[in-house]
N, C-alpha and C positions, 0 to 999 in steps of 0.2 A: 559397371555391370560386367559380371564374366561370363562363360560357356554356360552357366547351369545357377539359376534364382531356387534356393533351400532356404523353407523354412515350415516352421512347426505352428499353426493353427488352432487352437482347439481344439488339441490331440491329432490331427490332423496333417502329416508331412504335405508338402506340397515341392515336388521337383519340377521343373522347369526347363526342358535342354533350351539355350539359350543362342543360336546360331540361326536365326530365318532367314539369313542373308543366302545360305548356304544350304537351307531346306533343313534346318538343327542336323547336317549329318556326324556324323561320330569320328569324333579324333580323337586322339590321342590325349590332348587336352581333358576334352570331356569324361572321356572312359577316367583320369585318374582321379576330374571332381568328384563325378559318382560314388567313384571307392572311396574316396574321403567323409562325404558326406554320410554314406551308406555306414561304413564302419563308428562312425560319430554317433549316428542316431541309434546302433541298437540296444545301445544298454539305455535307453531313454523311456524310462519307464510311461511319461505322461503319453508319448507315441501310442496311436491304437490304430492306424491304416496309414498307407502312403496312394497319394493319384501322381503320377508320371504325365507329364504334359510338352507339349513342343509350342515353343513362343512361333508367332507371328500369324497362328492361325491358317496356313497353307500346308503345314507339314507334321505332322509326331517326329518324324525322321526318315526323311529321305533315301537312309541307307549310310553304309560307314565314307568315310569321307575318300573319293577314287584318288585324290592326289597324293595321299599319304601311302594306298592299299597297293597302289601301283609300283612302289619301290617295296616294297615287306617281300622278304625270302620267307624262305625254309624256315629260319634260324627263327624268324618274329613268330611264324603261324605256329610251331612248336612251344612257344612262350602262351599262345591263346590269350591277348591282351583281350578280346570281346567276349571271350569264353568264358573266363573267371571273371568278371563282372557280372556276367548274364546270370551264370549259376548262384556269385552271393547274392543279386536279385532275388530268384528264385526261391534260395534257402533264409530270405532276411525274414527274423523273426515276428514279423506283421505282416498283413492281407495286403497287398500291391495291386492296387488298378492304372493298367496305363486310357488314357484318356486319347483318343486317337480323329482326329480332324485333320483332312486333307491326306496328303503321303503317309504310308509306313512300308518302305520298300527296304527288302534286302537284309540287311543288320537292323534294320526300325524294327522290323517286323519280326526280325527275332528278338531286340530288343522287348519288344508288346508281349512273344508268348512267354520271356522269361516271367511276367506279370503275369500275378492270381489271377485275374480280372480284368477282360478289356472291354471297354465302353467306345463306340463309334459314333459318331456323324455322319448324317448321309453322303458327307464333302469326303468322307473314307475311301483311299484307293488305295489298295496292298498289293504285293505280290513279294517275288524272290527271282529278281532277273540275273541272278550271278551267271549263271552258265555263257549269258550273252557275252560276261566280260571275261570268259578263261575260268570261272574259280568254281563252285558251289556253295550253298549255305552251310557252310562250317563252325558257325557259333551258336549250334542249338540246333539251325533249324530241319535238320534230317532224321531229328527223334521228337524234339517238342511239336513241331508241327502235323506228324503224322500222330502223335497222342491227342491232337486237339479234332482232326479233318479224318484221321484213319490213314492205312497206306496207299490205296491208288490216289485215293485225291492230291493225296502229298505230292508223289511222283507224278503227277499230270501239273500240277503247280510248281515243280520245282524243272523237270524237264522243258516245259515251255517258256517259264519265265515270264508269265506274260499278266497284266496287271487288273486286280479283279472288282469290280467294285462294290461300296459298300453294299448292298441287299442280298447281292450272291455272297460277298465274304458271311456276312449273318446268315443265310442260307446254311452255307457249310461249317457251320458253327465257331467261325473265328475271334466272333463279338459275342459277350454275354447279354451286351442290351446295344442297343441302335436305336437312338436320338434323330429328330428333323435337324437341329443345329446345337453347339457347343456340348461337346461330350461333357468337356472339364465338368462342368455345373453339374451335369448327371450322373460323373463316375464320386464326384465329393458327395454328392448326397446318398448315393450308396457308400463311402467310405464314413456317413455320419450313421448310418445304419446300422452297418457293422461293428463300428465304437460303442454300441448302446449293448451288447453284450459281453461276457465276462472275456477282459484279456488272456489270460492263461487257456481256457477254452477254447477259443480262436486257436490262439498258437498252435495248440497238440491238435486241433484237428487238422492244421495246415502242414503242421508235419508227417500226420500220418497219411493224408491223404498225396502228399509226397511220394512216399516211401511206398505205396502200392503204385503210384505211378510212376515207376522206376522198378523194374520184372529186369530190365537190362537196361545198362548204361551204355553209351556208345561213344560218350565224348573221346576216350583215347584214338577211338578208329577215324573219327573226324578230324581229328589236329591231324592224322599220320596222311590225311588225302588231299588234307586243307594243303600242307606244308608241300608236297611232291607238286601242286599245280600253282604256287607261288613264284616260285622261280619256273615256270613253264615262258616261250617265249611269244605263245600263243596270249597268253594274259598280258602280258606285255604292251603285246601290238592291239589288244584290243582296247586297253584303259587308256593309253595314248591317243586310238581315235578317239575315244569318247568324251577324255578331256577336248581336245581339239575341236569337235563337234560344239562342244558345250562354247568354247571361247565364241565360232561364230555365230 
């Protein structure tokens, strides 16, 4: 078994980040199964939805993994390893629902808005605590998030950092449906939903409906603030407590 269980269903992708040990958070690993897999499945004509899911049932994803995020400079956050995956998420030529039970913090949670469609559990607890450790949401979440919640919500959620749960995330509209327990099952039967009309139709409405949301792009100005607070040494000292913290 590695980072990430792919495979194709009854039209049906199913990913799997594959890390509970670790709350599935996102490394380096991960991110270039995703691209692999992702670039694999789009010319795959049988494909007509994907659900995004996190093993072990505690987590979607935790957030990107601190012991990797804590050495990355300037040089990596300029590169946007989470960025360009989030975005061919985004632009992959089929309806994307991520399936979210337990954690989606941080990089999860931008992971989930790069998805068309996100489906909750009441077991749901998001947020975006980067600030706590030095950085910001730099891979999406300072434009997809405020396109999902609006801008004050955004900035009261990304300013505090602090973790929301799921009734309030469905509240401010972060979840398209909220589930008593197991999204997965709820986010596949809306991805069997979706299959039962025409593929090409789907697609051009997912593109267009893209393409109106997106008036302004910001990713460049995000890599440029991501990168300056990477090599800060304030990040530093704080992902070092937080490892440290986590050890005892």
């Amino acid at each position: 078994m590695g980072v990430l269980n792919a495979s194709i269903i009854d039209g049906i992708g199913h990913l799997e980040l594959n890390r509970p040990e670790v709350r599935n958070a996102i490394n380096r690993e991960l991110i270039d199964a995703l691209h692999e897999t992702l670039d694999g499945w789009a010319e795959q004509d049988e494909l007509k939805a994907v659900v995004l899911s996190g093993a072990g049932g505690k987590a979607f994803a935790g957030g990107a993994d601190i012991s990797e995020l804590k050495e990355r400079t300037h040089r990596e956050a300029f590169f946007g390893f989470n960025q360009r995956l989030f975005q061919k998420l985004e632009d992959f030529p089929r309806p994307t629902i991520a399936a979210i039970d337990g954690y989606a913090l941080g990089g999860g949670l931008e992971l989930a808005l790069s998805c068309d469609l996100r489906v909750a559990s009441r077991s749901a607890k998001v947020g975006m605590p980067e600030v706590s450790l030095g950085i910001f949401p730099g891979a999406g979440g300072t434009w997809r998030l405020p396109r999902v919640v609006g801008l004050g919500r955004a900035k009261e959620l990304v300013f505090t950092g602090r973790l929301v749960e799921a009734d309030e995330a469905y509240a401010l509209g972060l979840f398209e449906r909220l589930v008593e327990a197991d999204a997965k099952a709820e986010a596949l039967s809306l991805a069997r939903q979706i299959a039962q009309n025409s593929p090409l139709a789907v697609q051009v409405a997912k593109v267009t409906l893209n393409t109106f949301a997106k008036a302004q792009h910001a990713e460049p100005v995000e890599r440029l603030a991501q990168a300056i607070l990477f090599d800060s040494a304030d990040k530093r000292a704080r992902m070092t407590a937080f490892l440290e913290k986590k050890k005892k």
